[in-house]
Gaussian input, Z-matrix of N, CA and C with variables (Angstrom, degrees):
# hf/3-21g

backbone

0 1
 N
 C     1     B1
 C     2     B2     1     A1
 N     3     B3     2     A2     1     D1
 C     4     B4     3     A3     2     D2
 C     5     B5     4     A4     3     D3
 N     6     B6     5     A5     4     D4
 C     7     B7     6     A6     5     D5
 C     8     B8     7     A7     6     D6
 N     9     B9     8     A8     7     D7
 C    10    B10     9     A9     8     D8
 C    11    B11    10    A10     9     D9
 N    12    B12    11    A11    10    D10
 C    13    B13    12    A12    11    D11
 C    14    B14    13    A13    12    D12
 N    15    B15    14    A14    13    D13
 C    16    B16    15    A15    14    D14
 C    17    B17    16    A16    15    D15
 N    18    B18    17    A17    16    D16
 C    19    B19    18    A18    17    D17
 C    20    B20    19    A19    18    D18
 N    21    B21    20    A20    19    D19
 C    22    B22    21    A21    20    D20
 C    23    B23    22    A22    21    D21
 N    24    B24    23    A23    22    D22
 C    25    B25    24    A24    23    D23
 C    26    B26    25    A25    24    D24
 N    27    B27    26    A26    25    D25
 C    28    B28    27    A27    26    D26
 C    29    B29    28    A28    27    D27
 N    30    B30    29    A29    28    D28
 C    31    B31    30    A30    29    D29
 C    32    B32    31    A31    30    D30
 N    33    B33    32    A32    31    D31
 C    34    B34    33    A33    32    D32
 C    35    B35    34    A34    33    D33
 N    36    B36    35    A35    34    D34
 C    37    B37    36    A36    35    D35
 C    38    B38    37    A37    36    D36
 N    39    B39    38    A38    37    D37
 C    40    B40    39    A39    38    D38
 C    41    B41    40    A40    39    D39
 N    42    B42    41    A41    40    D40
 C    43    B43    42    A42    41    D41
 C    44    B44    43    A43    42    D42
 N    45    B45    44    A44    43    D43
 C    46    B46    45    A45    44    D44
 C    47    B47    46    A46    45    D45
 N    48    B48    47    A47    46    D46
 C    49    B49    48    A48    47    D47
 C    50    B50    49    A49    48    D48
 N    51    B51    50    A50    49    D49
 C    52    B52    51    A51    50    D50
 C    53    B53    52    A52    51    D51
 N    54    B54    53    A53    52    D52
 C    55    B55    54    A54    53    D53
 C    56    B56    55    A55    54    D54
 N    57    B57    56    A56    55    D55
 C    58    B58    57    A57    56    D56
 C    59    B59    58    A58    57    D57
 N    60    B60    59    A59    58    D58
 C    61    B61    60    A60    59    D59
 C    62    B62    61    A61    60    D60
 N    63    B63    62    A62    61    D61
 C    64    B64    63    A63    62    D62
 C    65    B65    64    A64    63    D63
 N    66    B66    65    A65    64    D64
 C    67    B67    66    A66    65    D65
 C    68    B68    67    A67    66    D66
 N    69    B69    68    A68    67    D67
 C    70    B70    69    A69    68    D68
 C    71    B71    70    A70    69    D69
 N    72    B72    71    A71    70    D70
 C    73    B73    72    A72    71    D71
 C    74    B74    73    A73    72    D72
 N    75    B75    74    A74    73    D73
 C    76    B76    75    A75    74    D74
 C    77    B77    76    A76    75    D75
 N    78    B78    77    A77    76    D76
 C    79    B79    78    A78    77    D77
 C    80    B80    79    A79    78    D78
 N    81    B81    80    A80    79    D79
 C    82    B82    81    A81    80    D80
 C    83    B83    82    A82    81    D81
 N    84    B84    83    A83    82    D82
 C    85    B85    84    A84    83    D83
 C    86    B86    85    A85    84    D84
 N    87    B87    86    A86    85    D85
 C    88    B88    87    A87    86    D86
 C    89    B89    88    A88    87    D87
 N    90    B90    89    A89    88    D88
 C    91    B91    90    A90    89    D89
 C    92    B92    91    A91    90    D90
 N    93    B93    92    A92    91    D91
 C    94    B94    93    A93    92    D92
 C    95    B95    94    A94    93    D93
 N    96    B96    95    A95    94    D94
 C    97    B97    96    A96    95    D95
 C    98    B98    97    A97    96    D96
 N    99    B99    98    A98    97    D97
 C   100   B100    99    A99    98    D98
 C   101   B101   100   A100    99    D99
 N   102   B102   101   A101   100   D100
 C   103   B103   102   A102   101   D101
 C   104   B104   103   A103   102   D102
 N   105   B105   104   A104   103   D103
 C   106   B106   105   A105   104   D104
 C   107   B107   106   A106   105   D105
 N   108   B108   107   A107   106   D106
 C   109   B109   108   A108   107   D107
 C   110   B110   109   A109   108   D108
 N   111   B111   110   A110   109   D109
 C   112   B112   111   A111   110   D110
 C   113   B113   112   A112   111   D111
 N   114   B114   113   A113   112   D112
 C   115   B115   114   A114   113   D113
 C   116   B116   115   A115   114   D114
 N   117   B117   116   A116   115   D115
 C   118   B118   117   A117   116   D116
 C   119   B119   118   A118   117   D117
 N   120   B120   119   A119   118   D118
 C   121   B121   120   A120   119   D119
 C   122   B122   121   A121   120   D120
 N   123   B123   122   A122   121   D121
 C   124   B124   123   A123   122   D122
 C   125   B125   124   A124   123   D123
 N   126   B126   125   A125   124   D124
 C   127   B127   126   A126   125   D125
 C   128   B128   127   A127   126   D126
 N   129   B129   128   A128   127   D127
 C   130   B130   129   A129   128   D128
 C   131   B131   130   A130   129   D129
 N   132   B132   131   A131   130   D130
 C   133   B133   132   A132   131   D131
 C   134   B134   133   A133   132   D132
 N   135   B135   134   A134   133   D133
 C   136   B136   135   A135   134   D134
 C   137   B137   136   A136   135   D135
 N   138   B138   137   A137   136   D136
 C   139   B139   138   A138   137   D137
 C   140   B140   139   A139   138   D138
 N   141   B141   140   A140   139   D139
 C   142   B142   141   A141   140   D140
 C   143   B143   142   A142   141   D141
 N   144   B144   143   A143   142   D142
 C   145   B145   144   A144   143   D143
 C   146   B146   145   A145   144   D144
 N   147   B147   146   A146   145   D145
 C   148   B148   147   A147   146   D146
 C   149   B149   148   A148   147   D147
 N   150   B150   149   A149   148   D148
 C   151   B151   150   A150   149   D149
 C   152   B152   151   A151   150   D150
 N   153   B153   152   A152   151   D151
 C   154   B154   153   A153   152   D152
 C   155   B155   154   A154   153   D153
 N   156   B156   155   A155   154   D154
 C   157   B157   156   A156   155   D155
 C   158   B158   157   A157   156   D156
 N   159   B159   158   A158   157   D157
 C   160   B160   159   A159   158   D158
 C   161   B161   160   A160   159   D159
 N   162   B162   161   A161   160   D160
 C   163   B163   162   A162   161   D161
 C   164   B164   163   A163   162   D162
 N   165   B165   164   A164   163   D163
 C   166   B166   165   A165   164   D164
 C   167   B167   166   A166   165   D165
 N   168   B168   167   A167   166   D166
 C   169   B169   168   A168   167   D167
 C   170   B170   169   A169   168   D168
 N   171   B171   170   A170   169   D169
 C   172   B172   171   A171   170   D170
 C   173   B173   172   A172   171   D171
 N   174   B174   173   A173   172   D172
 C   175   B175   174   A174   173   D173
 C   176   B176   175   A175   174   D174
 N   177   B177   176   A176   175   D175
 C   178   B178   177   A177   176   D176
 C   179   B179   178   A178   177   D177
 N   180   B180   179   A179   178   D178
 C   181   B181   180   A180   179   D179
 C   182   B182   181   A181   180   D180
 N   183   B183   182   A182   181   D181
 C   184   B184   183   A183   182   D182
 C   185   B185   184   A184   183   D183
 N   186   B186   185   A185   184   D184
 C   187   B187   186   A186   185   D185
 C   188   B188   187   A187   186   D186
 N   189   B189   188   A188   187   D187
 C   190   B190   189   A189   188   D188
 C   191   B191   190   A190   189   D189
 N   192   B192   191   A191   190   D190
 C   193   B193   192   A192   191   D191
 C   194   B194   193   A193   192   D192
 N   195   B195   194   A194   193   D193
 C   196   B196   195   A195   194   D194
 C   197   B197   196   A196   195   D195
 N   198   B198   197   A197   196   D196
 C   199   B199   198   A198   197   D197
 C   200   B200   199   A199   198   D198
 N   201   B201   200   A200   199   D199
 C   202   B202   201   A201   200   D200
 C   203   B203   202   A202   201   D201
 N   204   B204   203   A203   202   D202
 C   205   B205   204   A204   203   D203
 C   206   B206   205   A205   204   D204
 N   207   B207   206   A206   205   D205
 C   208   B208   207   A207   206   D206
 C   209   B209   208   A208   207   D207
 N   210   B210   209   A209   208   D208
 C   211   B211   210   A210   209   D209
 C   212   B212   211   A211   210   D210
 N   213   B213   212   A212   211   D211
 C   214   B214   213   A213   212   D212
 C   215   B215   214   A214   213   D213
 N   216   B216   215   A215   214   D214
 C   217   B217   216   A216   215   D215
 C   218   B218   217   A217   216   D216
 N   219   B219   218   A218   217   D217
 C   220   B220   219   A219   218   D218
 C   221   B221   220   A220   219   D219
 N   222   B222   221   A221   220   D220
 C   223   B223   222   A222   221   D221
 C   224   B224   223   A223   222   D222
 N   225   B225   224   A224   223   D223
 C   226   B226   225   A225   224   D224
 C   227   B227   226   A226   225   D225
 N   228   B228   227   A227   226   D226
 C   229   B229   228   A228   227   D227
 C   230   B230   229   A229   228   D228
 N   231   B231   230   A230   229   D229
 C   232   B232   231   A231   230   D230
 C   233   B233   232   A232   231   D231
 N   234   B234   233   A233   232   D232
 C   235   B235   234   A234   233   D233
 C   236   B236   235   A235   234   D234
 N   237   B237   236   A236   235   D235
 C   238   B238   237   A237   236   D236
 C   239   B239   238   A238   237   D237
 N   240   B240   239   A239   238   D238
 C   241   B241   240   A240   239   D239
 C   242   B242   241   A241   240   D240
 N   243   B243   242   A242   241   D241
 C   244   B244   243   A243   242   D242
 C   245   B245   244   A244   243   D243

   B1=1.4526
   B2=1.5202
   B3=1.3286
   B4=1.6011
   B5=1.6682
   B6=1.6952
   B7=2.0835
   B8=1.5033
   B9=1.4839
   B10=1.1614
   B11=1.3394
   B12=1.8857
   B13=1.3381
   B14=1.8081
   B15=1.6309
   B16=1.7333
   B17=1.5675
   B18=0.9102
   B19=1.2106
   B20=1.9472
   B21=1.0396
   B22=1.7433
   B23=1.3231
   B24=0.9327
   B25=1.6826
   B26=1.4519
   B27=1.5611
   B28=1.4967
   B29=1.2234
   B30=2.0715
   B31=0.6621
   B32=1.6810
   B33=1.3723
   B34=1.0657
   B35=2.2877
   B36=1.1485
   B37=2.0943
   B38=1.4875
   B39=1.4042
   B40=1.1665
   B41=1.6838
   B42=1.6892
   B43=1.5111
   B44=1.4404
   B45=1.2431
   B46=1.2109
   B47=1.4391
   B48=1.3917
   B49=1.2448
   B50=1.7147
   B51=0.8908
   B52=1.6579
   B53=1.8859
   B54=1.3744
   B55=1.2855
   B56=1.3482
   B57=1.0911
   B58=1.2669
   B59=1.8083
   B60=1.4827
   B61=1.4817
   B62=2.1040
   B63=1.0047
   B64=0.7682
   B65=2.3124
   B66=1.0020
   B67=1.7860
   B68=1.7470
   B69=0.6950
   B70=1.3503
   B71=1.4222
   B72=1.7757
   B73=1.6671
   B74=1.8603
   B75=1.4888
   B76=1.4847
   B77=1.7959
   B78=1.3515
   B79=1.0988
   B80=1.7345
   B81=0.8825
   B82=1.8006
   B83=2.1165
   B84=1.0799
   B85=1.4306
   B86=1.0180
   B87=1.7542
   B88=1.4894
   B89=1.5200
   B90=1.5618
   B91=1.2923
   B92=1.7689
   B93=1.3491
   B94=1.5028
   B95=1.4878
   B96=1.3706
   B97=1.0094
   B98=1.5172
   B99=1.4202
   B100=1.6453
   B101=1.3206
   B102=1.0509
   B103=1.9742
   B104=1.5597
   B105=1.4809
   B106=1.6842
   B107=1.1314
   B108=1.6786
   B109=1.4019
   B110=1.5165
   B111=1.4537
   B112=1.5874
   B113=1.7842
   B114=0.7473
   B115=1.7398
   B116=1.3871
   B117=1.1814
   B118=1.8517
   B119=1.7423
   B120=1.0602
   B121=2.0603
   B122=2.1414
   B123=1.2147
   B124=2.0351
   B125=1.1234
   B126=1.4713
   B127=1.3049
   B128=1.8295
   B129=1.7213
   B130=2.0173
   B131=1.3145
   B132=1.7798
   B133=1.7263
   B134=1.6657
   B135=1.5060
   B136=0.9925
   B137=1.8602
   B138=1.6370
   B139=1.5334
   B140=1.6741
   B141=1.6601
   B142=1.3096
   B143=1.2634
   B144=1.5519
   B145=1.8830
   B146=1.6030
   B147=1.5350
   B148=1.5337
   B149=1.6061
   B150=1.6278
   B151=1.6232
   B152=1.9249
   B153=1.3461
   B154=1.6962
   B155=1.8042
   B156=1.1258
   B157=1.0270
   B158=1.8337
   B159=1.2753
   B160=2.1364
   B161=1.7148
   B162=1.3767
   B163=1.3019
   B164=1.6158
   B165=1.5900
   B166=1.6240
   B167=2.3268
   B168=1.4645
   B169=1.1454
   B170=1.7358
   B171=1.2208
   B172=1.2539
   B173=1.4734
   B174=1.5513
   B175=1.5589
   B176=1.5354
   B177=0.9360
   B178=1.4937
   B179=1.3587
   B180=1.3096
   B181=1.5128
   B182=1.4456
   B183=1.6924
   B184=1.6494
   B185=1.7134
   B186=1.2172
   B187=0.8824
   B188=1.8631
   B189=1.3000
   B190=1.1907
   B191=1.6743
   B192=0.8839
   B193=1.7884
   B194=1.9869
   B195=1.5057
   B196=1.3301
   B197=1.5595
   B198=1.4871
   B199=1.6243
   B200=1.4096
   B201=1.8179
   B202=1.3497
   B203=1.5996
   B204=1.5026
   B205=1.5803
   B206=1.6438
   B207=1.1491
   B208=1.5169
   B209=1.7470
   B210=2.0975
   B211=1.3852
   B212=1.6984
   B213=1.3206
   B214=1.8153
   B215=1.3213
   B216=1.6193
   B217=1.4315
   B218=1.8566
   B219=0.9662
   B220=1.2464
   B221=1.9748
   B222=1.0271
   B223=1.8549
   B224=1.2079
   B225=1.6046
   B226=1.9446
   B227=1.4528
   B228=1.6300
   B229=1.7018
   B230=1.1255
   B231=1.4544
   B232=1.7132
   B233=1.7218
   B234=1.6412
   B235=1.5088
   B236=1.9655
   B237=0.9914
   B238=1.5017
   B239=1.8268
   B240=2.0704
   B241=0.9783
   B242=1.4462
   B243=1.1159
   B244=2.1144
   B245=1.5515
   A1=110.20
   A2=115.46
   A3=115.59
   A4=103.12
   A5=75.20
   A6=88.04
   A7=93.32
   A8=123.36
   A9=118.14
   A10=126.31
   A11=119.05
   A12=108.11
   A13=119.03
   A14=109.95
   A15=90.39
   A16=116.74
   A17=110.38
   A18=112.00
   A19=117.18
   A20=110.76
   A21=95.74
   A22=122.94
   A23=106.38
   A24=122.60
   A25=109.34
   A26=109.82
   A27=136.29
   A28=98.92
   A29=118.99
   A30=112.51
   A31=89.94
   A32=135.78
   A33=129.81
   A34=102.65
   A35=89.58
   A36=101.06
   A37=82.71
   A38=134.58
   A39=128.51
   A40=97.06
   A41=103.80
   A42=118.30
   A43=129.24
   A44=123.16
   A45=108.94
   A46=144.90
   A47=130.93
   A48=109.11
   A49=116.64
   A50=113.06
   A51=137.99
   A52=88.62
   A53=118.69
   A54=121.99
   A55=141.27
   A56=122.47
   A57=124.57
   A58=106.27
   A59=98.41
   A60=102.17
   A61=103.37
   A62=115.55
   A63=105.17
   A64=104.84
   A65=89.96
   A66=109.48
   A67=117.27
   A68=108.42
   A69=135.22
   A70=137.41
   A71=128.60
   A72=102.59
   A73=67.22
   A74=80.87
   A75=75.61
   A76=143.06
   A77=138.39
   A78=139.29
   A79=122.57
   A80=97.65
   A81=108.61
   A82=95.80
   A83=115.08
   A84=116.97
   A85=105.76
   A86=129.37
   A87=137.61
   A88=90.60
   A89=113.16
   A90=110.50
   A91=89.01
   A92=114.39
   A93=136.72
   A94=101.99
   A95=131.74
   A96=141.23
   A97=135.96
   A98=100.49
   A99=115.68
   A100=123.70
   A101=103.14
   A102=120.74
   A103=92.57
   A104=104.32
   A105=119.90
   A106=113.73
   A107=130.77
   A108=108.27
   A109=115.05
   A110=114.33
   A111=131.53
   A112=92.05
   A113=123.03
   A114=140.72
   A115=96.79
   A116=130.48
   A117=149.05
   A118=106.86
   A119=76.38
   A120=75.33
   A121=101.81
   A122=105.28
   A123=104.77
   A124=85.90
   A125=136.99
   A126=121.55
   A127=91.60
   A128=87.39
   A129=98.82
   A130=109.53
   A131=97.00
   A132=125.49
   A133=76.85
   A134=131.09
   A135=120.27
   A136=112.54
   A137=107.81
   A138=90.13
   A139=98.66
   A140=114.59
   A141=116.62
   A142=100.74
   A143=103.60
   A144=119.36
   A145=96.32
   A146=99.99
   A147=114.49
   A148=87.96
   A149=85.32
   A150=109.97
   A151=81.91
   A152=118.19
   A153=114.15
   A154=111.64
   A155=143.53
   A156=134.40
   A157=107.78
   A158=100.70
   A159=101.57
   A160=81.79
   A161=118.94
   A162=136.86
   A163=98.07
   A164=127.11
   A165=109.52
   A166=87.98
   A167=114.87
   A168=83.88
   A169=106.78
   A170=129.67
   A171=110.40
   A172=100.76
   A173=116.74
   A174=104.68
   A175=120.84
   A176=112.86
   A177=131.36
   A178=103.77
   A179=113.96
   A180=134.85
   A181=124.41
   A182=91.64
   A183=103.80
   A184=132.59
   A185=130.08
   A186=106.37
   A187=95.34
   A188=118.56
   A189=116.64
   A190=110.14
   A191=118.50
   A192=112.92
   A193=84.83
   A194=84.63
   A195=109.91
   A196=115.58
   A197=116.74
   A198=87.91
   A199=112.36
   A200=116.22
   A201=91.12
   A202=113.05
   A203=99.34
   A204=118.32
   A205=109.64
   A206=128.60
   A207=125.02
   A208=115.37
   A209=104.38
   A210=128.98
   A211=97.75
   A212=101.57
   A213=108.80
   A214=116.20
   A215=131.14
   A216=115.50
   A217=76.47
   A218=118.18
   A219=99.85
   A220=110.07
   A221=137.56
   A222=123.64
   A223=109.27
   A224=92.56
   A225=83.27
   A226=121.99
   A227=102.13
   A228=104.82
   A229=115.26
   A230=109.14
   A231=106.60
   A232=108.26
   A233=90.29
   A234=112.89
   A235=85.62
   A236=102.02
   A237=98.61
   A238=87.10
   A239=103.02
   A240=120.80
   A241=106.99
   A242=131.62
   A243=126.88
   A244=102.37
   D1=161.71
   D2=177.20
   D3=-86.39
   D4=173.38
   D5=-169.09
   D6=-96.80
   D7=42.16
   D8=165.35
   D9=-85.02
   D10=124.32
   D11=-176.38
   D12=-106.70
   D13=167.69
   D14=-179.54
   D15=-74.26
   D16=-168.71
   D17=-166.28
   D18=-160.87
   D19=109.32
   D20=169.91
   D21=-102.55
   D22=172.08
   D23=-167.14
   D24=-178.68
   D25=138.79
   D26=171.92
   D27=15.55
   D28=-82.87
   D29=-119.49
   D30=-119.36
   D31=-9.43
   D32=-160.64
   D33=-172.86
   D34=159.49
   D35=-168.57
   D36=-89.68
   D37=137.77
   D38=158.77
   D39=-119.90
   D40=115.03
   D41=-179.62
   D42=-79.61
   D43=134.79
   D44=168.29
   D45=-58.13
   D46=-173.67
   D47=-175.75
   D48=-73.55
   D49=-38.55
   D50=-175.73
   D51=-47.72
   D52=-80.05
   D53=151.50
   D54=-25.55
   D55=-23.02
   D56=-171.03
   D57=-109.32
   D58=-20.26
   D59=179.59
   D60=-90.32
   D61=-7.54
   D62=-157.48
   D63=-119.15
   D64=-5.47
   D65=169.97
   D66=-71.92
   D67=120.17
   D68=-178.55
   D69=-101.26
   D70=153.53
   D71=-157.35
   D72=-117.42
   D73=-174.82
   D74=-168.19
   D75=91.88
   D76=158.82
   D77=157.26
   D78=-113.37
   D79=39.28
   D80=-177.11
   D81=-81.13
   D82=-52.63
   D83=-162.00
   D84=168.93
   D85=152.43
   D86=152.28
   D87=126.04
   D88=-137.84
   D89=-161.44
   D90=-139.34
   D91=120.91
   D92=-179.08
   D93=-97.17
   D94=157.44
   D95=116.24
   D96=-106.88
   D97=144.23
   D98=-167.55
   D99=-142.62
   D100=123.68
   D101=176.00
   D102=-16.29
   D103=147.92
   D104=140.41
   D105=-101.48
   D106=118.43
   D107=168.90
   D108=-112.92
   D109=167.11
   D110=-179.91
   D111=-82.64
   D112=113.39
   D113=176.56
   D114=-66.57
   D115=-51.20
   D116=176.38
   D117=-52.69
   D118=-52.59
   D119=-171.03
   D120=-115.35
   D121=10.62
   D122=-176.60
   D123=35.40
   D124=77.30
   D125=150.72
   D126=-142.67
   D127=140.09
   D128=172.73
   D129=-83.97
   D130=127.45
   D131=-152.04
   D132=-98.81
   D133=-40.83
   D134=-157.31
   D135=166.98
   D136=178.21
   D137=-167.01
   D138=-125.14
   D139=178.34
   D140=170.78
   D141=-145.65
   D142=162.57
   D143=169.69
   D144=-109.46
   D145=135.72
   D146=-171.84
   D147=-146.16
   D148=129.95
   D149=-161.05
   D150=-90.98
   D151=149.61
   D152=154.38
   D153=-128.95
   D154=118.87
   D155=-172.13
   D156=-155.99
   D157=134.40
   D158=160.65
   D159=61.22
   D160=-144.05
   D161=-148.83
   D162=-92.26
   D163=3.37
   D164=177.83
   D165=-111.65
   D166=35.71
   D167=-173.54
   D168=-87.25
   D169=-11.17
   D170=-159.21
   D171=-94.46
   D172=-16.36
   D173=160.64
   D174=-122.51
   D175=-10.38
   D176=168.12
   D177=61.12
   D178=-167.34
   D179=179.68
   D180=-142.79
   D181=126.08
   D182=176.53
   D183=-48.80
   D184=145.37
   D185=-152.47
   D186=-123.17
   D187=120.57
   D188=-173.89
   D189=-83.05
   D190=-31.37
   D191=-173.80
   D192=-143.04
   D193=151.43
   D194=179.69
   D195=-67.49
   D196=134.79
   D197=-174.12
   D198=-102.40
   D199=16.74
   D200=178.78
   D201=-102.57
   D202=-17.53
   D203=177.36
   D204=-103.19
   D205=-11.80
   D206=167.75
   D207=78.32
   D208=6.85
   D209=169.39
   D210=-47.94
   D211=143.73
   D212=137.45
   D213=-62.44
   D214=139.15
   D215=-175.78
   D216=-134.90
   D217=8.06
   D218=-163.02
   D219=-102.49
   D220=96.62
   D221=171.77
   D222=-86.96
   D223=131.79
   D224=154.35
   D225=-77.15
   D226=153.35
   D227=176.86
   D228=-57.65
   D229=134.45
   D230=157.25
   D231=-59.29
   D232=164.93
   D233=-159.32
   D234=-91.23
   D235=135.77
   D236=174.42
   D237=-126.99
   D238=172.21
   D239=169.43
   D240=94.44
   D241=-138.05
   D242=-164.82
   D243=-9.59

């Protein structure tokens, strides 16, 4: 595999390779990513990787650091509104 690691920024998660081969569309299993949205304003604050597998598949679990590069993949939303 490459020595590529993730990476965040402003505007978007840029994944590694390990990650990127391994993301999926869909909710069948593996590791998805999906919008966060502000319910208040329908606008995407931001995104997450949510692992689904065995007994966590129908809601799975967020994924704070990448597990093939050991990245943070995870931001908190900015505060919108005042």
């Amino acid at each position: 595999m490459n020595n590529s690691m993730c990476k965040i920024t402003k505007a978007a998660v840029t994944t590694c390779e390990g990650m990127s081969r391994t993301l999926q569309a869909g909710h069948g299993g593996g590791v998805t990513e999906e919008l966060l949205f502000n319910a208040r304003f329908t606008k995407a604050i931001g995104r997450i990787f949510i692992l689904r597998s065995g007994e966590f598949k129908k809601n799975g679990i967020v994924l704070n650091f990448c597990p093939f590069c050991g990245q943070r993949i995870y931001q908190k939303p900015k505060k919108e509104g005042k």
